[in-house]
C-alpha positions in Angstrom: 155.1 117.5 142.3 157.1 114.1 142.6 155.1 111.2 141.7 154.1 109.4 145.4 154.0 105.9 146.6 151.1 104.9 144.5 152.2 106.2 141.2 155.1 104.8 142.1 154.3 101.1 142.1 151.6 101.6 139.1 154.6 102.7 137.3 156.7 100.0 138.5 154.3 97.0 138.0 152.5 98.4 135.2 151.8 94.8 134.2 150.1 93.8 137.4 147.2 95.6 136.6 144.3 94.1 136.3 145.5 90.9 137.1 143.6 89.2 140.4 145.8 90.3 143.2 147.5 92.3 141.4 147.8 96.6 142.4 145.4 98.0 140.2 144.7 102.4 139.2 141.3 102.0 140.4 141.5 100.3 143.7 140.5 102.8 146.4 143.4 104.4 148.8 143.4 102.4 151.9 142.7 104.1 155.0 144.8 106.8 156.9 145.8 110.8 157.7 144.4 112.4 154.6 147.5 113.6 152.0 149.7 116.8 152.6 148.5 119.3 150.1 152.1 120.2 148.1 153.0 123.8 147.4 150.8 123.8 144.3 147.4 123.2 145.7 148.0 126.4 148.2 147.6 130.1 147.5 150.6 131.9 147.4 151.9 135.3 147.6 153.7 137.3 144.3 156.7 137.9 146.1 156.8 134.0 147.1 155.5 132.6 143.9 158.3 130.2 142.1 160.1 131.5 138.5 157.4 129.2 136.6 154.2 129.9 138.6 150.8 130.4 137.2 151.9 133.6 135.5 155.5 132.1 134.1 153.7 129.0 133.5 152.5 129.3 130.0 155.0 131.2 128.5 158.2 128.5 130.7 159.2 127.5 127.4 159.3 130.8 125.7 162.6 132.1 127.1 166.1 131.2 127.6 165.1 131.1 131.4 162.8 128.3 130.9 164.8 125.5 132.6 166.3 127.6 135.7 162.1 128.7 136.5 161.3 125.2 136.4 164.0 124.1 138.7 163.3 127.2 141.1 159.9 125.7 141.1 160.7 122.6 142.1 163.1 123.7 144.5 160.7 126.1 145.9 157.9 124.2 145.9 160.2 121.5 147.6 161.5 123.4 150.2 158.1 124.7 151.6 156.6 121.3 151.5 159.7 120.0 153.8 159.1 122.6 156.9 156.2 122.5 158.8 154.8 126.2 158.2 156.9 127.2 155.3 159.5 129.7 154.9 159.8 132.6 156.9 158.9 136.2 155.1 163.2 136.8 155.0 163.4 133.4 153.2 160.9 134.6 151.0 162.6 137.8 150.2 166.0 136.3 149.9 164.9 133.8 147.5 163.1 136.7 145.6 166.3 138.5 145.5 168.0 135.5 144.0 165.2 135.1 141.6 165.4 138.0 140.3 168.9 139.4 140.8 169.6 138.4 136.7 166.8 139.7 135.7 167.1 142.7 137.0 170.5 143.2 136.5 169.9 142.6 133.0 166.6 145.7 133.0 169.7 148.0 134.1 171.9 147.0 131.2 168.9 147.8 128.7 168.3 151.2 130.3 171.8 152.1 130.0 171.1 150.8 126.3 168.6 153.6 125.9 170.2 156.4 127.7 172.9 155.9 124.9 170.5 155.9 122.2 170.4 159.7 123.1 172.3 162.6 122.8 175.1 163.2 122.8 175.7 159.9 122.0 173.0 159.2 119.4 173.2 155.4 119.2 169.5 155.5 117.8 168.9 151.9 117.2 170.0 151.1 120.8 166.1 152.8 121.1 164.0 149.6 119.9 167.0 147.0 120.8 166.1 148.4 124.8 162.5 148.3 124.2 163.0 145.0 123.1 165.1 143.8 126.1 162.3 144.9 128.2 159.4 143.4 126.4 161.4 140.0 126.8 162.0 140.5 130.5 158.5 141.4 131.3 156.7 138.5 129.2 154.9 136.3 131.2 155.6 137.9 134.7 153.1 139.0 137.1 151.9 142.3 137.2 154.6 143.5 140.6 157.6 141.8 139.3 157.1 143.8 135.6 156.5 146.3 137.9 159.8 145.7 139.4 161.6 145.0 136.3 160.3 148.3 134.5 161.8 150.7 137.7 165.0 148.7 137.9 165.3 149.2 134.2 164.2 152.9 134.2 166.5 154.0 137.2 169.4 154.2 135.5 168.2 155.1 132.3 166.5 158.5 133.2 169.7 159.0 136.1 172.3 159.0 133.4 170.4 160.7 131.0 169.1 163.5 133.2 172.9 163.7 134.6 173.1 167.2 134.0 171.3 168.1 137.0 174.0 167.6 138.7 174.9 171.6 138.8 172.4 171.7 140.8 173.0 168.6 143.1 172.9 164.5 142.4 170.0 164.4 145.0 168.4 166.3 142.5 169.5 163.9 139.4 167.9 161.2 141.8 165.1 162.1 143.1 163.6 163.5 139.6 164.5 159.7 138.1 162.6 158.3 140.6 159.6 159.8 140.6 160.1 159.2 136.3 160.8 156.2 136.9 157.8 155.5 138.1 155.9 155.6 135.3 157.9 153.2 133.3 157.3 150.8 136.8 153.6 150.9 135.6 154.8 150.6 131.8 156.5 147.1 133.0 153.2 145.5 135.0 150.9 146.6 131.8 153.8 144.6 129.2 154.0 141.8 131.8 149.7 141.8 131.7 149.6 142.2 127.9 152.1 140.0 127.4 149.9 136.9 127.5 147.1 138.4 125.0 147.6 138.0 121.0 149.2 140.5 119.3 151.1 141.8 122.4 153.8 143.7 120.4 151.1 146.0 119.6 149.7 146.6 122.9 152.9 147.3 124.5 153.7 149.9 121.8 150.2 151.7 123.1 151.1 151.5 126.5 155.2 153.2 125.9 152.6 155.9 124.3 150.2 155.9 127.6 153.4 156.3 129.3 154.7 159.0 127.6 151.2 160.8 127.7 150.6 160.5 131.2 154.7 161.5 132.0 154.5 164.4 130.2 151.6 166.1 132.0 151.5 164.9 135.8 153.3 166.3 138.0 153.4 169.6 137.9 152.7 169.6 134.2 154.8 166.9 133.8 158.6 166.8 132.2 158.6 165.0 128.5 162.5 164.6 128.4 163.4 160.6 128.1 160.8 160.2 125.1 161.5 157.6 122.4 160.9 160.0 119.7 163.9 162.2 121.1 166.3 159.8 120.6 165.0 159.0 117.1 165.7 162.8 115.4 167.9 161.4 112.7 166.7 158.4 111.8 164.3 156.3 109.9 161.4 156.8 112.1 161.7 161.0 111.9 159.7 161.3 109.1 156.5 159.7 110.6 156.6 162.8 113.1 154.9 164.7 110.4 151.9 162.4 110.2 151.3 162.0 113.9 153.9 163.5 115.6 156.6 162.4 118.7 153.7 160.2 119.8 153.7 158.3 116.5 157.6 158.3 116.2 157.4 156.8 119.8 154.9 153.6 118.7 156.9 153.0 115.9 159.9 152.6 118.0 158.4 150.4 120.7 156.3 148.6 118.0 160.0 147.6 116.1 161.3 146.7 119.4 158.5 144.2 120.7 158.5 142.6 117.3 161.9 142.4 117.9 161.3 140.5 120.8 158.1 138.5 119.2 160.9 137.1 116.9 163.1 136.1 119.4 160.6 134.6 121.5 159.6 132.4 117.9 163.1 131.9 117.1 163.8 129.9 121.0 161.0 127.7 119.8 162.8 126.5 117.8 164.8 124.4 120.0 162.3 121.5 120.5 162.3 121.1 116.4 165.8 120.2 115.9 166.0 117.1 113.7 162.6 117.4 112.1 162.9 119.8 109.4 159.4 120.3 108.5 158.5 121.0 112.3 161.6 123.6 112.0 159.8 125.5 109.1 156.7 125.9 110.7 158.4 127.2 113.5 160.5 129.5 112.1 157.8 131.0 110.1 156.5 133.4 113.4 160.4 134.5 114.1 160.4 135.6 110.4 156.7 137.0 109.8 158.0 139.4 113.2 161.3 140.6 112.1 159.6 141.0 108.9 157.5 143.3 110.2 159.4 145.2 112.3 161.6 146.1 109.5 158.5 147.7 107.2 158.2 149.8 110.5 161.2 150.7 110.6 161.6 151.4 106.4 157.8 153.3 106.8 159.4 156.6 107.6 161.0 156.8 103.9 157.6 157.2 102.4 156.4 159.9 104.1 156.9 162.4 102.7 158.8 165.8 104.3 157.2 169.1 103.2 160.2 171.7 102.5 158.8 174.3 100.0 158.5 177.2 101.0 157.1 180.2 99.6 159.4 183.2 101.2 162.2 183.5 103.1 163.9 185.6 105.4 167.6 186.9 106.4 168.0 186.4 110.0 171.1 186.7 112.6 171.4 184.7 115.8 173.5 186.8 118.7 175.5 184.2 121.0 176.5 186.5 123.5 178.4 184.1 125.9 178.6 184.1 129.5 181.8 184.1 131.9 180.5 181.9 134.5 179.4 178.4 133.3 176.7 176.5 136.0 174.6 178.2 138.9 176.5 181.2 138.4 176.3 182.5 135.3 174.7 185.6 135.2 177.8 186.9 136.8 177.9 190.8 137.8 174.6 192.6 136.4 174.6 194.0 133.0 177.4 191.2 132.0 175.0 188.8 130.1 173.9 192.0 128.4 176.9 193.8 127.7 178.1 190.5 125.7 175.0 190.3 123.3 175.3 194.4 122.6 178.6 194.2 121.9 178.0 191.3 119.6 175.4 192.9 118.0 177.9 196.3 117.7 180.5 194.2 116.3 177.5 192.6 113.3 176.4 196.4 112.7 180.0 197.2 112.4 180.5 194.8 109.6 177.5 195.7 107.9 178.3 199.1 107.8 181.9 197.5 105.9 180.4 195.2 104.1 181.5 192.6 105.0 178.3 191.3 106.1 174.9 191.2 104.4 172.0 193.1 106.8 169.8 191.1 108.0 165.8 191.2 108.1 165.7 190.8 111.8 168.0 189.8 115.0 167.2 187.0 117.5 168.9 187.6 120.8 168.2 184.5 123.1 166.6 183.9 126.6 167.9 186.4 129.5 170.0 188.0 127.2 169.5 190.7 129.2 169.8 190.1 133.0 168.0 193.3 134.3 164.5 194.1 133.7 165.0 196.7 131.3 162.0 198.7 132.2 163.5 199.1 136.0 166.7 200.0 135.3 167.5 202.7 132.4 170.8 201.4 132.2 169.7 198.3 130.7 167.3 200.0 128.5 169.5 202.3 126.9 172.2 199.5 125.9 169.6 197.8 123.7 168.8 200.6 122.2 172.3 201.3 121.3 172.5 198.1 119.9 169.2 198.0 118.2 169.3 201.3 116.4 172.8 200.0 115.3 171.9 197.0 113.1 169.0 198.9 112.0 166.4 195.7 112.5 163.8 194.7 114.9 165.6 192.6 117.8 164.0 189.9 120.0 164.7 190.4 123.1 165.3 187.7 126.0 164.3 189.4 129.2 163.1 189.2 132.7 160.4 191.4 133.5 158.5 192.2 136.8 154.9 190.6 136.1 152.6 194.0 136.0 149.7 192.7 137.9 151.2 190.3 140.4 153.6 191.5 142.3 156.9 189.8 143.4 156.2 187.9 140.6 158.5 187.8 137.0 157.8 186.9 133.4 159.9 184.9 131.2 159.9 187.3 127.9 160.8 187.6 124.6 160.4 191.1 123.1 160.4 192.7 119.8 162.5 195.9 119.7 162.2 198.3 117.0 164.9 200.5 115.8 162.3 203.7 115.9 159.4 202.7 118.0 161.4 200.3 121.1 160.0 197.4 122.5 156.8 196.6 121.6 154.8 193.4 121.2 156.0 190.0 123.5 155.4 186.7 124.4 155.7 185.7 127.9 157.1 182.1 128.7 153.5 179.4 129.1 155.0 176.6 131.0 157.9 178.1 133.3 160.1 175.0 135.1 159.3 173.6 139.1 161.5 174.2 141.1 164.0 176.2 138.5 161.4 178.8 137.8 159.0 178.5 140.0 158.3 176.6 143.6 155.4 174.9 144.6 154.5 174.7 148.1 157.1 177.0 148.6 156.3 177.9 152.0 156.5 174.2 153.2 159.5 173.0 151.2 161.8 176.3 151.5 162.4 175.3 155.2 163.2 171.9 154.6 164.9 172.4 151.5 167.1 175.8 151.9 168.2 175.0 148.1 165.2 176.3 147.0 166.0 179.5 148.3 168.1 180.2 145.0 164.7 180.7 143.3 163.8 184.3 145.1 161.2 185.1 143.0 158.6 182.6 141.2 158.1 183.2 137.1 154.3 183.8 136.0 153.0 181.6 133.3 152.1 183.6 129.9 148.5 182.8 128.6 149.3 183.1 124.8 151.0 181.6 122.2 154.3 183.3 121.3 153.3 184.1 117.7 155.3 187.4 117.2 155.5 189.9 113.6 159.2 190.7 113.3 159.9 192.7 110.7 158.7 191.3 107.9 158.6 187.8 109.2 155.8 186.1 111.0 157.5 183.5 114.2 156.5 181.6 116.5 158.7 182.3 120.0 158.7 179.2 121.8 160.9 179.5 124.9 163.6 176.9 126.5 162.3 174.1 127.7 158.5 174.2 125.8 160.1 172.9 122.8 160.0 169.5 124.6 155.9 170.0 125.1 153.9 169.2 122.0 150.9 171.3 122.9 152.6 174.3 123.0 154.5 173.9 120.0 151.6 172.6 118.6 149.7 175.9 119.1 151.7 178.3 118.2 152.1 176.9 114.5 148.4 177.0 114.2 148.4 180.4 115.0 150.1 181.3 112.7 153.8 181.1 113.0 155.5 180.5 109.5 159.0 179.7 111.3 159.5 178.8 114.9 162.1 180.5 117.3 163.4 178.6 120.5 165.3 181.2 123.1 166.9 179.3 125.3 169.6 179.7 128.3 171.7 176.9 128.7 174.8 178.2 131.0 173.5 176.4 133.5 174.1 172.7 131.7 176.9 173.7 129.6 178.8 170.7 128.7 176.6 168.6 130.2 174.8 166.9 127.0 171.7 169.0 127.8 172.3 171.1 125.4 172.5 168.3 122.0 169.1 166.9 124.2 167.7 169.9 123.5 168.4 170.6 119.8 167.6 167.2 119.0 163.8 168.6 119.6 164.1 170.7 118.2 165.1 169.1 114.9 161.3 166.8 115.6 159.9 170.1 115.7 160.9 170.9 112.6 159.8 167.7 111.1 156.7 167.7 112.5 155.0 170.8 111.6 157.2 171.5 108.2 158.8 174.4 109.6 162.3 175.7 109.9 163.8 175.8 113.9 165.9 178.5 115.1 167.4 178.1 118.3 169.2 180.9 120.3 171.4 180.5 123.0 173.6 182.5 125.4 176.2 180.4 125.4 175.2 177.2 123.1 174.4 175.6 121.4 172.6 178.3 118.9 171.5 176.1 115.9 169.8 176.8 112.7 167.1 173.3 111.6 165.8 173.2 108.0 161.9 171.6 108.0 163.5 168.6 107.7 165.6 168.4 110.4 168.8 169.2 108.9 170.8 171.3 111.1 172.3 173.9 108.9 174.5 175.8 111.4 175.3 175.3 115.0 177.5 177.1 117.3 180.5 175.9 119.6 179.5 176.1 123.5 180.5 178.9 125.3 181.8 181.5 122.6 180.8 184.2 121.1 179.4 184.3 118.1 176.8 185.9 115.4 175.2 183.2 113.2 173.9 184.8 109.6 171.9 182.8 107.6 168.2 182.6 105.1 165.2 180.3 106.8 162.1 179.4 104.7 158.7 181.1 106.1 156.3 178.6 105.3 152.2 178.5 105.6 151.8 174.5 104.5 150.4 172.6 107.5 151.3 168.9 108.1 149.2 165.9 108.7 150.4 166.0 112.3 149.2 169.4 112.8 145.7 169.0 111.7 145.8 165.6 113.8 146.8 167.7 117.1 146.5 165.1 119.6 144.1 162.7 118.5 146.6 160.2 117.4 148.1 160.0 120.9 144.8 159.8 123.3 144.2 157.4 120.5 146.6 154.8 121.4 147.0 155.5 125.1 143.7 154.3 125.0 144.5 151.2 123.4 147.3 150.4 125.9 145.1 151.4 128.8 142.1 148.8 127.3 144.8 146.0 126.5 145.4 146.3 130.0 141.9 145.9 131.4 141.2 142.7 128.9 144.0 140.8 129.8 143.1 141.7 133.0 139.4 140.2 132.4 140.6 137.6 130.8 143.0 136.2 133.4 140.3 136.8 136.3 137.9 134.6 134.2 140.7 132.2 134.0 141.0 131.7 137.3 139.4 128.5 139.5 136.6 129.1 141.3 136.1 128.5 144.9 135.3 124.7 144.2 138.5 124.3 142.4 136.3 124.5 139.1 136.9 126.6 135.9 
């Protein structure tokens, strides 16, 4: 506040007081209308509250915003204190719209940042520079504008990098970021809480696991795509996947990124020690301790070590059949999809039978490679046997089958077909998609929301892991989009599985960048429980991972063709896979009680009723 007429003249005639006559600090105010309260002695609203209020307050000085908060204050604080009942609520908003319009502007840059830390455009270290930027932007903020700051910085990220929804419709690309972007809205006001305990780089790196954690479960059983551990598949930080896992990869990334921030936030200090050089290296000393550590988090992943060895291995061929019709309409006329992967798999028999291929142990065909249930129409189940009894090896089998319990219902399956004895064991898809495979309230939304109509049948979740004996090889089927969930994945490698098989159908999202988002889990999955990734796909991208996460072979999108190669069958577990979970309830538990201590904290903080502490 403005020093008044009584400061004033103490400061003026400082050397009057005391003297007999003379204006003096302790003489008593002479009578009149008690003083105005200014805009500081009256509660205020967040969304009215000045750039340095009491929660910018004691970090003003940490930021290259310090000096416009303080002169929004003033302004502010001036402005209300001029008109008799202060500003009107569309003042308020328009000044909170100016406030913030830089700020948020710059929580869009940094989620565009992250979208391109992914694939297809694998700028990893644009991960922990993003996390970084939002850290910064969230410090010292109230609770509803890092709430703020986290959805306008999520938005855009999760839209551009879930962009190949847009087959299906951009209403659709939007309203799934939203409700994602949610989550990272409550990721923002637990930063901006946490930001004002010690140690908050560590804290936040919890809560970007809470996040993740809660994200990947509600609703509907959640959807894990967007998670800092998928953007990091080839880099320093893969390796820790096989200690804890994509939640562990995930703290280490946010945990570089708010150090990251922690040094910047040192290194602006800085400022006020220009000239005194001793004052400068004490100063300096935070900025260096935190980008210190942030690089030993970042180097930490080159001393784990990656379990490769493997004690058998087994000759495999991937079928790419191909489709015709890229997008919603691929399957095309019935038997198509089919007819592709037999005659691919007649084409590999052929050149066996020549020589100039090696047989393989087994064949993987990938998900729908067959698009009629091949129990309901002969048709279908006499080309597979064709093609099966032509290679001479077991075959897995994409198919959709009518659920034999539930009718009107279908199953998701992959099923082993044997050269002598047909189809036989099979593993029915756990966690089918909302709204793709399935649609909830369906009798509600269907009339609002005649898209849904597409989906004429719902898919029935399997109750089993997809551990499967094919020929003489033990794998684990996981199937499409349940490479992105760790529980599953997790499950079916402690069942057994010595190699893990990922039948996918990505027609749909050809071309899109879904596909590389897809195989870059797989390559964590390898990583993480020390076992090699197969990945088969109608029309690409069919890829081959070795337990380290080296893709081997991949295939061109939408062609056809017949991937032969050896993968390792291994029995070793990791760390990860003994860990399970634990690691990530672990530290989603630290976010979540960071969060209620600063909250304590500040509410003992506060003034009481009489103004006292």
């Amino acid at each position: 506040m403005p020093p008044g007429p009584e400061t004033t003249a103490d400061a003026a005639d400082g050397d009057t007081v005391g003297r007999p006559g003379g204006p003096s600090s302790r003489s008593p105010r002479p009578p009149g209308p008690p003083a105005r309260p200014d805009a500081s002695d009256r509660p205020q609203a967040d969304d009215e509250q000045p750039e340095a209020d009491a929660s910018d307050a004691s970090d003003a000085s940490d930021g290259p915003d310090a000096c416009d908060a303080h002169l929004d204050a003033v302004s502010a604080a001036g402005a209300t204190a001029s008109r008799p009942g202060g500003p009107t609520r569309i003042t308020r908003l328009v000044r909170l719209a100016r406030r913030e319009a830089r700020r948020t502007a710059l929580a869009v840059v940094a989620g565009l940042a992250l979208t391109a830390s992914f694939p297809p455009y694998d700028l990893w270290p644009l991960s922990f520079v993003a996390v970084g930027a939002l850290a910064l932007l969230t410090r010292g903020r109230t609770a509803r504008q890092g709430a703020w700051t986290g959805f306008a910085f999520a938005l855009p990220f999760f839209f551009f990098l879930l962009r190949w929804l847009h087959v299906v419709g951009y209403d659709a690309v939007f309203g799934l970021s939203v409700v994602e972007a949610l989550f990272i809205a409550l990721l923002g006001a637990g930063l901006a809480v946490t930001s004002r305990l010690p140690g908050w780089p560590l804290w936040g790196a919890c809560l970007w696991v809470a996040q993740e954690w809660a994200r990947d479960r509600t609703p509907f059983g959640g959807f894990p795509w967007g998670r800092l551990a998928f953007a990091n598949t080839g880099s320093p930080f893969t390796p820790l996947a096989a200690l804890g896992g994509a939640p562990l990869v995930t703290f280490a990334v946010a945990l570089t990124g708010g150090l990251l921030a922690c040094a910047v936030v040192a290194a602006w200090r800085l400022r006020g020690a220009a000239g005194d050089r001793v004052r400068a290296v004490r100063a300096a000393l935070p900025a260096v301790e935190a980008a210190a550590l942030a690089a030993a988090v970042v180097l930490a992943g080159y001393a784990v070590p990656v379990p490769t060895k493997a004690v058998d291995t087994v000759d495999i061929a991937i079928v790419q059949g191909n489709v015709q019709n890229p997008g919603m309409n691929f399957l095309g006329r019935p038997m198509m999809i089919l007819n592709n992967h037999v005659d691919a798999t007649l084409a590999l028999a052929k050149d066996i039978k020549a020589g100039r291929a090696k047989k393989p142990d087994l064949v993987i065909w990938p998900e729908n490679s067959s698009d009629l249930d091949p129990f309901q129409y002969a048709e279908a189940y006499d080309r597979i046997e064709e093609a099966v009894r032509a290679v001479g090896v077991p075959v897995l089998v994409g198919a959709l089958v009518d659920h034999p319990g539930k009718p009107g219902y279908v199953d998701n399956q992959g099923i082993v077909w044997d050269p002598v004895k047909g189809p036989g064991a099979s593993y029915t898809k756990q966690h089918p998609v909302p709204f793709g495979e399935y649609v909830p309230f369906r009798q509600q939304l269907s009339k609002v929301i005649t898209r849904l109509q597409r989906v004429p049948r719902d898919f029935y979740p399997g109750d089993h892991t997809g551990v499967l004996q094919i020929g003489p090889a033990r794998l684990g089927d996981v199937i499409c989009f349940e490479v992105a969930y760790d529980e599953i994945v997790h499950d079916t490698v402690m069942a057994g599985a010595r190699a893990l098989v990922v039948q996918t159908n990505n027609a749909t999202y050809g071309r899109t960048g879904q596909p590389e988002q897809q195989l870059a889990m797989s390559r964590l999955r390898a990583v993480e429980h020390g076992r090699a990734v197969v990945t088969a796909a109608t029309s690409g991208i069919s890829a081959v991972v070795a337990p380290d996460g080296k893709v081997l072979h991949r295939s061109a999108e939408f062609t056809r063709d017949v991937i032969t190669t050896s993968i390792p069958l291994r029995d070793e577990i990791t760390v990860a896979d003994r860990a399970g979970a634990a690691p990530e309830w672990a530290l989603a538990m630290v976010g979540l009680l960071s969060c209620a201590a600063a909250i304590m904290i500040g509410r003992r903080g506060r003034p009481d009723e009489k103004g006292q502490q």
